[in-house]
N, C-alpha and C positions, 0 to 999 in steps of 0.2 A: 744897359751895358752888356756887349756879350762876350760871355769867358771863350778863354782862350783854345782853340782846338788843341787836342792830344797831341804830343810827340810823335810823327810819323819815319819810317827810315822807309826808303824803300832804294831798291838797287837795280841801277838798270846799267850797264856797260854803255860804251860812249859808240854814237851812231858809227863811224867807221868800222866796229866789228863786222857786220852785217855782209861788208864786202869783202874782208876779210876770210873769214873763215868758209869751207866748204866743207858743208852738212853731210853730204850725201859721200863723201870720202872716204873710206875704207881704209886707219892709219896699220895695218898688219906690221910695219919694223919700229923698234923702239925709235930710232934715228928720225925719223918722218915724223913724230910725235913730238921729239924735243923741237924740230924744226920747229912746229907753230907754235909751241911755248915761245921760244923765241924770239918769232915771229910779231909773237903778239905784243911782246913785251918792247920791241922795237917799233911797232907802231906804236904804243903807246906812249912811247919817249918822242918820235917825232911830231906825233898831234897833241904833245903838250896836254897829255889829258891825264898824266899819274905817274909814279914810279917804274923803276926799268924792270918792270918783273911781270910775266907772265906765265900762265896756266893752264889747264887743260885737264878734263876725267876724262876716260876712254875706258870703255869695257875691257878688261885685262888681255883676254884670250883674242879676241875678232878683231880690236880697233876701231870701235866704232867708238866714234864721237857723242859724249854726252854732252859737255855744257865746257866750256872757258869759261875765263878770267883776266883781268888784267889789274893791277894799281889804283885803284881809287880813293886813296887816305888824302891824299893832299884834294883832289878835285871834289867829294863828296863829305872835306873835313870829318874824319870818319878813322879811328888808325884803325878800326878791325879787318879795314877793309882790303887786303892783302890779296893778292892775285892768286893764293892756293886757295883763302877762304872765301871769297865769290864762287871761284870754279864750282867748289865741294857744297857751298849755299845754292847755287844754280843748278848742279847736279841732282840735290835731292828734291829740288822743286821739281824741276823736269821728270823726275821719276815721280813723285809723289810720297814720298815716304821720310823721314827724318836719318835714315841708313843707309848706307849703299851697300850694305851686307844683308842676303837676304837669301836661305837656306832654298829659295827655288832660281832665282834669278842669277846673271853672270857676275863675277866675282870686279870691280873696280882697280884701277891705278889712276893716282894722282903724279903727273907732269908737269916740273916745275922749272923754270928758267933756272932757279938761285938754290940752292939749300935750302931750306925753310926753317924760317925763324920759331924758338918757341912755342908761341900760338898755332902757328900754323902744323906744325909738328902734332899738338894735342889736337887740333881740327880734325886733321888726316886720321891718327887712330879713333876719335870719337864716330867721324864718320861712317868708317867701316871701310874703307879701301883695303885693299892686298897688297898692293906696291905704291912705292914713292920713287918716282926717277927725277935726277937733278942736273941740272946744268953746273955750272958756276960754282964754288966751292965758298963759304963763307970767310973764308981769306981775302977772297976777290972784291967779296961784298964791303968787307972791313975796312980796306984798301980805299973803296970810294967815300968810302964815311960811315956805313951800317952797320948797326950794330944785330944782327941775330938775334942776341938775347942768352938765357941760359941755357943752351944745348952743347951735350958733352956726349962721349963716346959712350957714355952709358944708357944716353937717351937712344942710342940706336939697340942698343940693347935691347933695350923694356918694349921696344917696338917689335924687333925679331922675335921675345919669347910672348907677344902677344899674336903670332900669325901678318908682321907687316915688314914684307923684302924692303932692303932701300937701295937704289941702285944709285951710285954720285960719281959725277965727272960725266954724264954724256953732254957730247960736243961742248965740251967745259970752253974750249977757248972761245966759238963763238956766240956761247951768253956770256959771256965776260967783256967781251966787244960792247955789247948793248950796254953794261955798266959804264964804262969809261966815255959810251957816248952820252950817258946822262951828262956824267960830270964836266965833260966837254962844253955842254950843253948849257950848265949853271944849275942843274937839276936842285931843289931841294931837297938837302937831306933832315929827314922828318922822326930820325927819334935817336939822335949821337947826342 
């Protein structure tokens, strides 16, 4: 009889990234940034491969692209798996390090379609990023059926007097598009 192999997770984003995103990009305006959150988070409603929320780390200062994200709790039965917490898991693989804080190296923002829920909120300051930029306001998100979680204006607090800007509303209307195409859509919603 042979026992059973170990629990393995591993994460890989769904083939269509690939042509998606462009590596070698140079994102320098916030606006161009939330674009492929967006972006992503739209493909990833139309290939039926996860929630309407996408991601993105980008070195603070230059724009240069470090790793995305997109939704993969419902396709990799997974709820951790939230389109800021891949990006930020993908990020620090890519670097090699457990931080994206790192008193030689360039400082991080995390770019997110939606608000970010709870989790993802304590992801982003464990990780070490500088800024959070958001699309879609968690109204919007509530509106389709999601729930956030417990985050309160004081959570944006605890983050500002730990050294983490949060910027909220960019191009809020058109991540919020990508919301009501889930729902459009029949999207599952996966934690109301």
């Amino acid at each position: 009889m042979t026992e059973p192999g170990l629990p393995e997770i591993r994460i890989r984003l769904p083939d269509w990234v690939a042509s998606a995103v462009d590596w070698d990009r140079v994102y320098s305006v916030v606006a161009d940034r939330m674009r492929l959150a967006i972006q992503l988070a739209r493909a990833n409603v139309e290939h039926a491969t996860g929630g309407p929320f996408g991601a993105a780390v980008f070195e603070l200062d230059t724009g240069r692209l470090v790793a995305v994200g997109v939704n993969l709790v419902t396709r990799d039965q997974n709820s951790t798996l939230h389109a800021e917490m891949v990006a930020l898991m993908l990020a620090e693989r890519r670097l090699g390090h457990y931080s994206l804080a790192s008193p030689d190296g360039p400082a991080h923002e995390l770019v997110t379609s939606c608000d970010p829920c709870a989790m993802c909120l304590g992801g982003a300051l464990w990780s070490g990023v500088r800024r959070i930029v958001a699309g879609a306001g968690r109204v919007e998100a509530r509106r389709v059926g999601f729930d956030e979680g417990p985050v309160f204006p004081e959570s944006y607090q605890y983050l500002r007097d730990r050294g983490v800007e949060s910027v909220r509303g960019v191009l809020g209307a058109e991540a919020t598009a990508v919301l009501e195409l889930y729902r459009e859509r029949g999207g599952e919603i996966y934690n109301g």
